[in-house]
N, C-alpha and C positions, 0 to 999 in steps of 0.2 A: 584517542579512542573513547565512545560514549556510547550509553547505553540506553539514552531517551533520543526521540526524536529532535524537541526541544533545544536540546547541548546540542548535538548537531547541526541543525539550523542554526542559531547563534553561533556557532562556529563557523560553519562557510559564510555568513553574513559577514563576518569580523574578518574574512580573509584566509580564514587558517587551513584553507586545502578544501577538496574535494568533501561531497557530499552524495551521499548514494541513497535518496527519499524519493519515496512517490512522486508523481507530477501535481497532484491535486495538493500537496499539500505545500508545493512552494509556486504554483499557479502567482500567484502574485509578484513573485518577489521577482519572479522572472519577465512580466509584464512588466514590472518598474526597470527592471534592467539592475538591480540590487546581487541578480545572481545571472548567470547564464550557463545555456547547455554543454555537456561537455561529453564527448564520446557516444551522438545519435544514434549512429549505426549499432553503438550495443547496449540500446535502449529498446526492446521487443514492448511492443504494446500491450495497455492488458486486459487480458480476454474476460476477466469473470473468476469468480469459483468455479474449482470443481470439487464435485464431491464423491468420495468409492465408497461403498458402505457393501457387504458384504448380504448373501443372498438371502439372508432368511428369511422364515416367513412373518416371526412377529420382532419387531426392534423394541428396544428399552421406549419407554416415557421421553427421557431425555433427549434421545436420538431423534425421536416424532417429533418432536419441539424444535431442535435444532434444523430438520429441513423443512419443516414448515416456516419456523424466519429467514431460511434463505430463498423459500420459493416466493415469500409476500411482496407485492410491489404495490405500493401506492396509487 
């Protein structure tokens, strides 16, 4: 049991059981054949954030900040 992504990955690398990570972030290792999928059907794709932010009418600083970098896209 670990609590970085890191030890984990090294871990399913070395063999030592299952691993429950993103796809992006083992994209590779899967492409090399280093790891493969296991259990698709209960792998939902994924959609995005979402965000609930509650009605008012003015939000903190912080808040303004935080969904102005989720709605910025390059």
């Amino acid at each position: 049991m670990f609590n970085t992504v890191s030890l984990i990955l090294d871990a399913a690398l070395a063999g030592f059981g299952l691993a429950h990570l993103a796809e992006s972030q083992v994209q590779p290792y899967l492409a090399a054949g280093q790891l493969v999928r296991v259990l698709v059907d209960w792998c939902p794709p994924f959609e995005g954030y979402h965000l609930y932010y509650p009605s008012r009418r003015q939000h903190s600083a912080a808040f303004a900040l935080l969904v102005e970098a989720l709605r910025y896209r390059s």
